[in-house]
C-alpha positions in Angstrom: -15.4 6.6 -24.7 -13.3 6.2 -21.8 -10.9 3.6 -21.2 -8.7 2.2 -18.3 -5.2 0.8 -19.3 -3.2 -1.1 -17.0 0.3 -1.7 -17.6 1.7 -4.6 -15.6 5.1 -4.2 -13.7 6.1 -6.7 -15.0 5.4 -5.3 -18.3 7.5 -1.9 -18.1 9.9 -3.9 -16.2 12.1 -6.1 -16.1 11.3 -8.0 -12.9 14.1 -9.7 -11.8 16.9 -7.0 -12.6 16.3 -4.0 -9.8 14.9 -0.9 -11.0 15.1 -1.5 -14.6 12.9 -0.4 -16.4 12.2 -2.4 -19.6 13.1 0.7 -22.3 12.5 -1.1 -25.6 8.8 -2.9 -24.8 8.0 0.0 -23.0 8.9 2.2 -25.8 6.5 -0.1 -28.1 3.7 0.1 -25.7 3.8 4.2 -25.8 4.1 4.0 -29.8 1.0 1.6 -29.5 -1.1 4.2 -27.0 0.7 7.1 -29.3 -1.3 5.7 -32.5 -4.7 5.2 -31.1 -4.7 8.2 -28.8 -3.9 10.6 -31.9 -2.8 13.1 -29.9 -3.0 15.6 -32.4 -6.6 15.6 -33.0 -6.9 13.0 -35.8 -10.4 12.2 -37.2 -9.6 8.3 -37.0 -8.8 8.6 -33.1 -9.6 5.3 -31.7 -9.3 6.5 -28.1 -10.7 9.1 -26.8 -10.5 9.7 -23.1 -8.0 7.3 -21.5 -6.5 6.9 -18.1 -3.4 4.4 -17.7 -2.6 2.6 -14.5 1.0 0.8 -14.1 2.3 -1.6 -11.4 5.0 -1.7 -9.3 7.5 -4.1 -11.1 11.5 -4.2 -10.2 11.1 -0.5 -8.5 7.8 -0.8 -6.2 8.1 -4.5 -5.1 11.8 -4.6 -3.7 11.4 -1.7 -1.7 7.7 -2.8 -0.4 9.1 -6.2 0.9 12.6 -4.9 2.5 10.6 -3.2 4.6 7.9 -5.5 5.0 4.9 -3.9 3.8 2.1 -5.1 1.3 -1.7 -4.5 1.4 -2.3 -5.3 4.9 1.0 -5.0 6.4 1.7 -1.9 7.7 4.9 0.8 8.5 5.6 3.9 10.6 8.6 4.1 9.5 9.1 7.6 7.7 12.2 6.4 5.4 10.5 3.1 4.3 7.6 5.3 3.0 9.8 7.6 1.5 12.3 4.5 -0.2 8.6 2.9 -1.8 7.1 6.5 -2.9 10.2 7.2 -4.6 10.7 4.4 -6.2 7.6 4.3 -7.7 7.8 7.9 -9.0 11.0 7.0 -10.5 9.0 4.5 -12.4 6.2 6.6 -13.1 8.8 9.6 -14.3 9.3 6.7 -17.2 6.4 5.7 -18.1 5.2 8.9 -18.4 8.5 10.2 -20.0 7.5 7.0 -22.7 4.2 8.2 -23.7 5.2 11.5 -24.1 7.9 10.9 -26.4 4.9 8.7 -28.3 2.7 12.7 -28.6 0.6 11.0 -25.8 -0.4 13.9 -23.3 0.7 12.2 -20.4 1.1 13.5 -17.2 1.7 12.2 -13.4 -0.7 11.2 -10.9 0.6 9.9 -7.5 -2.1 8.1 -5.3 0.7 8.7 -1.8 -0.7 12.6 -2.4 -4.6 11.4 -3.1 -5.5 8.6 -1.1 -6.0 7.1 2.3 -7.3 4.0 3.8 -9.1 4.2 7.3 -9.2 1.6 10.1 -11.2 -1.1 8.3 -8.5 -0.5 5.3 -11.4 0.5 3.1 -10.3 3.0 0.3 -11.1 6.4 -0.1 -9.4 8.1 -3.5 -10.8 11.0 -4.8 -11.3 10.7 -8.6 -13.1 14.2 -9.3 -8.9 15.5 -10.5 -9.0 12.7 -12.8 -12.4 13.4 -14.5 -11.0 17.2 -14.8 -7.8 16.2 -16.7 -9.7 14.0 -19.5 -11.9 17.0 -20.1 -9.0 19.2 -20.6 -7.3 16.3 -22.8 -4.4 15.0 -20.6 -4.1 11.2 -20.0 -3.2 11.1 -16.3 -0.5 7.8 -15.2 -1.5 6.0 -11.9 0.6 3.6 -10.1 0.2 1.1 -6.9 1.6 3.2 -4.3 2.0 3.3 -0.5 -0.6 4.7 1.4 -1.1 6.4 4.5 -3.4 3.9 6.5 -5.2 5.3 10.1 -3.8 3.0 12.6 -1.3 1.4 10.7 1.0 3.4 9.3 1.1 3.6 5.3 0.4 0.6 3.6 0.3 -0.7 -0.4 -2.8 0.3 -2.4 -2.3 -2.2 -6.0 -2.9 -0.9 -9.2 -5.4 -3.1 -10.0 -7.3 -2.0 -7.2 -6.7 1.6 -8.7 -8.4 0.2 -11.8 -11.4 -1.3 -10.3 -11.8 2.4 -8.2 -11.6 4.7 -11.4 -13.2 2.3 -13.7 -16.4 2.5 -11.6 -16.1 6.3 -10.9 -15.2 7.5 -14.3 -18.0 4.9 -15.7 -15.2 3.6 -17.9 -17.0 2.1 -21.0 -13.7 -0.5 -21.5 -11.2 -2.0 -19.2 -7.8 -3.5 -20.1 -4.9 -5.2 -18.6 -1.8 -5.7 -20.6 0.2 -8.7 -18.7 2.9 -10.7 -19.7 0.3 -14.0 -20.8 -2.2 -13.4 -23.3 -4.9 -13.7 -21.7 -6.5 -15.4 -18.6 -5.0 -19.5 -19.4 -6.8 -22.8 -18.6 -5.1 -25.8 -17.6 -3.5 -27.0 -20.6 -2.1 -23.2 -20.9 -4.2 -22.0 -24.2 -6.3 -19.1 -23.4 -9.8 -18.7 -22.3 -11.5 -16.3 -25.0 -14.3 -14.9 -22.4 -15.3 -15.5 -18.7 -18.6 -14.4 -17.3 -18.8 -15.9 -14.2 -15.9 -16.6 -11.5 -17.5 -20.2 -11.3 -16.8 -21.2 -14.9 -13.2 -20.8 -14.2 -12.3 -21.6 -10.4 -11.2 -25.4 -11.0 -8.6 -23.4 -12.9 -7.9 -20.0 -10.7 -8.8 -21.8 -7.7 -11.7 -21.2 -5.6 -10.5 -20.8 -2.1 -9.9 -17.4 -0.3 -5.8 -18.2 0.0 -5.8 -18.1 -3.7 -6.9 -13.8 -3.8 -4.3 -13.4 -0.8 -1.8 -13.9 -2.7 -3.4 -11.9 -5.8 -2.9 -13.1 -9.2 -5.1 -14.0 -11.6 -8.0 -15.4 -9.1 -7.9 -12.0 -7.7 -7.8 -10.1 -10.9 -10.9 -11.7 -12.3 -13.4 -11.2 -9.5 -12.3 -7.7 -9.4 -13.3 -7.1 -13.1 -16.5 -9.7 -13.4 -17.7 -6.9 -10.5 -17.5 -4.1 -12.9 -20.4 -2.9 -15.0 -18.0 -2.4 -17.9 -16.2 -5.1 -19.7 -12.8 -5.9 -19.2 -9.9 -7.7 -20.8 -6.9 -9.3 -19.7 -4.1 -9.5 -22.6 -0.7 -9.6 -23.3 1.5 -7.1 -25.3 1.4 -8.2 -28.5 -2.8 -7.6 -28.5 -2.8 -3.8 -27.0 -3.1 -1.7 -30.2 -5.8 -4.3 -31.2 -7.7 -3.6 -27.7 -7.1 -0.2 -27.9 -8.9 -0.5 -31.5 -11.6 -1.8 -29.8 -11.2 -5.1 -31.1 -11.1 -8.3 -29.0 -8.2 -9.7 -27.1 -7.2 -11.8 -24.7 -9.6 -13.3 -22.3 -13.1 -10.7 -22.9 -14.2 -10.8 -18.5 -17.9 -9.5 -18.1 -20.8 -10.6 -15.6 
């Protein structure tokens, strides 16, 4: 069974403090993957190929808006490429670091070195090194990243996009999204146990296209009600029951 994990940057960080890195609920999450990876070869493995995919937090989105660049915003501008790659492999030198201190068999995977976006900004990231590592038992770490983009420089790939790209290469058979809210919320803030159409939900995500500019949640949940697997958005508190292959959160699935 393969699974894709993403780990909110807002999760392993703490968002407002700059480049901080949120050791203690970062060091839970690893125990959590630790335990149902059974790195060791347990019988009672719960998980048994599985990629992880974190976001930016307090390290990738400073240094992507001092030097004004997101997903469509562009830069030539060798140094801020350089300041947002770094920053994100700092981050991705602890999340890894995490995990492997949990017995996970974590190692690094930086998109900047992978991936490129041509002219229309479509995506082309080669996932053929990632199928390679889960047959020989690593769990490779993603992150959002800058890009090189033709005719405009280098600009951000997300790591939900990321997710959405390997989960439909690697023909993931579960998807999961560890956030800071428990799940995907309706209007009176309790959470929605399953969505399987973007319709059911809109009056609450919002049903315009300024709402996925801007990302969040809307964004999220068209991204995953277009994968063939099934996905679920959760918080913390519900990832060693996910990774159990029990529910939690919101369950998102066309």
């Amino acid at each position: 069974m393969t699974t894709v994990l993403k780990l909110g940057g807002s999760v392993v960080t703490e968002k407002d403090e700059p480049e901080t890195v949120a050791d203690e609920r970062l060091a839970n999450l690893a125990d959590a993957i630790g335990d149902a990876v059974a790195a060791d070869g347990a019988s009672d493995s719960t998980v048994d190929d599985l990629v992880v995919v974190h976001g930016g937090g307090s390290f990738g989105h400073p240094n992507a808006a001092e030097h004004g660049v997101s997903s469509t915003e562009g830069t030539q501008d060798p140094t801020a490429v350089r300041e947002i790659a770094g920053a994100m492999e700092r981050l991705n030198d602890a999340v890894v670091s995490a995990l492997a201190g949990a017995d996970v068999p974590a190692v690094p995977v930086h998109p900047f070195s992978a991936g490129h976006r041509d002219r229309d900004g479509d995506l082309t990231f080669p996932t053929g090194q990632i199928a390679t590592m889960l047959a020989e038992g690593f769990v490779p770490v993603l992150h959002g990243d800058v890009l090189a983009h033709a005719g405009a420089g280098a600009t951000i790939v997300s790591g939900d996009e990321l997710v959405v790209r390997l989960a439909g290469d690697l023909a993931a058979d579960r998807v999961g999204l560890c956030s800071t809210v428990p799940g995907v919320l309706d209007e009176n803030d309790d959470v929605i146990p399953e969505i399987a159409a973007y319709e059911d939900v809109a009056s609450v995500l919002g049903g315009s296209d300024a709402t996925d500019v801007t990302g969040g949640m809307a964004a999220k949940v068209r991204a995953l009600l277009a994968l063939d697997a099934p996905a679920h958005v959760f918080g913390p508190d519900a990832l060693t029951a996910f990774l159990a292959g029990e529910p939690a959160g919101t369950r998102i699935e066309n």
